[in-house]
C-alpha atoms as a printed R data frame, in Angstrom:
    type eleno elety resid chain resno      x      y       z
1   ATOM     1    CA   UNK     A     1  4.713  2.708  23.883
2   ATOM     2    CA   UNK     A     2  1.105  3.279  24.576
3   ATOM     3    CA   UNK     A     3 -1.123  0.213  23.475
4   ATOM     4    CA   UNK     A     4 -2.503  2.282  20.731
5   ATOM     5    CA   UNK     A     5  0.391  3.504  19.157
6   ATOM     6    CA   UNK     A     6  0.560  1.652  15.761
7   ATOM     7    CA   UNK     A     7  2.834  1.761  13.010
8   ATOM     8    CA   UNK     A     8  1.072  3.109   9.747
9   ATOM     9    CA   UNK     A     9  2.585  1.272   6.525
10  ATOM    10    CA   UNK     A    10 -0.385  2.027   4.606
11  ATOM    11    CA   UNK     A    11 -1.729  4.761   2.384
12  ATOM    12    CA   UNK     A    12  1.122  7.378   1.200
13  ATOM    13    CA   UNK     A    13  3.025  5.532   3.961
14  ATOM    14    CA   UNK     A    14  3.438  2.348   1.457
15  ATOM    15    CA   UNK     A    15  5.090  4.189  -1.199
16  ATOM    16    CA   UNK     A    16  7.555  6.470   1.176
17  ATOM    17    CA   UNK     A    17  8.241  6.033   4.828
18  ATOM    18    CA   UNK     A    18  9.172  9.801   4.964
19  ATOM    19    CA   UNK     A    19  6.408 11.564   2.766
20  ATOM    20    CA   UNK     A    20  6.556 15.093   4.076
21  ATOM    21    CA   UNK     A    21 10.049 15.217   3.935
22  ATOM    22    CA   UNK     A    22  9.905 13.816   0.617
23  ATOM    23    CA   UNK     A    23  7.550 16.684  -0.412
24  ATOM    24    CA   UNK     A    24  9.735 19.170   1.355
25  ATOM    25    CA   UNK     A    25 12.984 17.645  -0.231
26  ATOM    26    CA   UNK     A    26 11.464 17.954  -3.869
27  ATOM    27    CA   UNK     A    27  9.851 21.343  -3.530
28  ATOM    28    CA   UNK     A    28 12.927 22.977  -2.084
29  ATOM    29    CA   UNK     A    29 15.181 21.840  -5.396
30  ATOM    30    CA   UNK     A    30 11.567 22.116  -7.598
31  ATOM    31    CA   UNK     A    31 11.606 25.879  -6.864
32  ATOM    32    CA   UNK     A    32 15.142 26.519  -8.257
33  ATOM    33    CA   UNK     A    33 14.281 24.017 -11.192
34  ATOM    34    CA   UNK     A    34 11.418 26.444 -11.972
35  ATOM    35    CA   UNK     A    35 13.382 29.751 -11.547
36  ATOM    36    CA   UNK     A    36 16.231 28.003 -14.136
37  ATOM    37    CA   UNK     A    37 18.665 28.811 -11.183
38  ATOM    38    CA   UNK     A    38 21.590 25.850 -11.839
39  ATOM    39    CA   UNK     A    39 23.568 26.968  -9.210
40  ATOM    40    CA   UNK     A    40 20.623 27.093  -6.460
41  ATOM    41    CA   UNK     A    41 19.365 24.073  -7.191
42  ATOM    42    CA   UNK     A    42 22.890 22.327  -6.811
43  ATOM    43    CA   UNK     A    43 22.847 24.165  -3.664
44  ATOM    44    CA   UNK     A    44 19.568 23.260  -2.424
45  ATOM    45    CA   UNK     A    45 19.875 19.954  -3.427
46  ATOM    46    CA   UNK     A    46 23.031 18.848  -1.166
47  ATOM    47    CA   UNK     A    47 22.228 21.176   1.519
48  ATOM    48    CA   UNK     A    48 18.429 19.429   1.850
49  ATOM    49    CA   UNK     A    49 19.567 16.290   1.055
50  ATOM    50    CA   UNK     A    50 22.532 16.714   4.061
51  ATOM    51    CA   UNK     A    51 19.440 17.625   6.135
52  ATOM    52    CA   UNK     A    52 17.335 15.090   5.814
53  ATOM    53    CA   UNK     A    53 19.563 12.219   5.816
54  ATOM    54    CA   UNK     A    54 20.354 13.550   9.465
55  ATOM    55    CA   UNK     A    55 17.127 13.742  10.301
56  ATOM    56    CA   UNK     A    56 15.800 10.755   8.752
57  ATOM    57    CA   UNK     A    57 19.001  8.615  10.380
58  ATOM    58    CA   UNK     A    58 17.965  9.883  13.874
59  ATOM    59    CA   UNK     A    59 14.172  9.656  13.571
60  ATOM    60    CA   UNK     A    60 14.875  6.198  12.202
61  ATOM    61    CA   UNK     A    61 16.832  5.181  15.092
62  ATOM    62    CA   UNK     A    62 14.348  6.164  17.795
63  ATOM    63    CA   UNK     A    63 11.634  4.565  15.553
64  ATOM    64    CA   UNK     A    64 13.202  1.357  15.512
65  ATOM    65    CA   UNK     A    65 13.697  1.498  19.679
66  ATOM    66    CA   UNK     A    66 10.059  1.855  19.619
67  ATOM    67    CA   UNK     A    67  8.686 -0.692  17.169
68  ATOM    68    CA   UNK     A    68 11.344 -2.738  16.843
69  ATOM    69    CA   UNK     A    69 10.903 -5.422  14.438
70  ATOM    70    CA   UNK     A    70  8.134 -4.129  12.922
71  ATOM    71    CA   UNK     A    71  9.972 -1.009  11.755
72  ATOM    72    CA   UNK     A    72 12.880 -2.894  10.438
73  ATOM    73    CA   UNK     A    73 10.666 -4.692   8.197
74  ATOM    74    CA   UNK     A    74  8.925 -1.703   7.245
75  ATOM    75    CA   UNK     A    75 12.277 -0.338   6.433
76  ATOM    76    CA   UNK     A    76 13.080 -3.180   4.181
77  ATOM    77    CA   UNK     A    77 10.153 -2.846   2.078
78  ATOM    78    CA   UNK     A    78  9.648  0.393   1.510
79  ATOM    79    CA   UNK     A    79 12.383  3.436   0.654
80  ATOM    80    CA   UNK     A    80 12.537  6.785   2.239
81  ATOM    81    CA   UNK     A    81 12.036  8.490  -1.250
82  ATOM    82    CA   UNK     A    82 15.152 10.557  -1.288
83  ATOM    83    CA   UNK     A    83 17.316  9.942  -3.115
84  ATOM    84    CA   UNK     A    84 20.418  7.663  -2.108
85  ATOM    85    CA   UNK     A    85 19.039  7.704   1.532
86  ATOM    86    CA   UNK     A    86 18.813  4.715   3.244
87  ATOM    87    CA   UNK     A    87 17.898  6.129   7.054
88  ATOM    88    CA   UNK     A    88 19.815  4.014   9.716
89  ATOM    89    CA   UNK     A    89 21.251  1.290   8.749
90  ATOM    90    CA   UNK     A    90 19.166 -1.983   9.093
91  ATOM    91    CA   UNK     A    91 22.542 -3.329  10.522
92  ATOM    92    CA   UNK     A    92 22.616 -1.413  12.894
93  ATOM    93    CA   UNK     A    93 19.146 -1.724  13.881
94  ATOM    94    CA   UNK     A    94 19.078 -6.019  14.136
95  ATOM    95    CA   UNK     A    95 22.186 -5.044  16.593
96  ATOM    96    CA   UNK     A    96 20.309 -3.030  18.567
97  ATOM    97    CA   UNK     A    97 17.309 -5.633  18.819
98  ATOM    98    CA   UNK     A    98 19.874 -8.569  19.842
99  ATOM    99    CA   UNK     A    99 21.743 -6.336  22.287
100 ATOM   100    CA   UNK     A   100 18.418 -5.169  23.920
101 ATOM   101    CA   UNK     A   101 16.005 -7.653  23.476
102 ATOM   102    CA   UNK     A   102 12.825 -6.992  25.729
C-alpha cells in the first residue's frame, strides 16, 4: 500500500460500495424487464447475481488485506447494493486481522 492509496467512502461510494457493478447488475435484468422477456430476466438475474457475488466476495477479500480495519467498517455501514449480497463475510475478515495483525 502506497501512502496515497486511500479508501473512498464518499460520493456514490456512501450509498453502494460496488456502484458499477450495481449499475451493471440492474441494467443486465433492466433490459429483459424492458423487452417483457420473463424468462430472460429470471435468467439474467441469477446468472449476474451468481457473478457478482463471486466477484464482489473476492474483491472484498483482497480489499480488506489492504485496508484492513478501515474496510471492515466501511463494510458495516454501507451495502453492496445487490441484492442479498453481503461480499465476504465480516467474520471472516476480523479473523483475518487477528491472525495477521501487522
Amino acid at each position: 500500500k502506497r501512502d496515497n492509496h486511500t479508501l473512498v467512502t464518499h460520493g456514490i461510494y456512501a450509498v453502494f460500495r460496488h456502484p458499477s457493478y450495481v449499475g451493471w447488475f440492474y441494467w443486465c435484468i433492466g433490459t429483459q424487464l424492458v423487452l417483457v422477456n420473463p424468462i430472460c430476466f429470471v435468467g439474467y438475474a441469477i446468472a449476474s447475481w451468481r457473478f457478482y457475488s463471486e466477484r464482489i466476495y473476492e474483491e472484498e477479500r483482497l480489499l480488506v488485506q489492504f485496508f484492513r480495519q478501515d474496510y471492515i467498517q466501511y463494510k458495516k455501514q454501507v451495502g453492496t447494493g445487490i441484492p442479498f449480497n453481503t461480499g465476504y463475510p465480516i467474520k471472516s475478515a476480523e479473523a483475518f486481522l487477528r491472525l495477521f495483525p501487522r
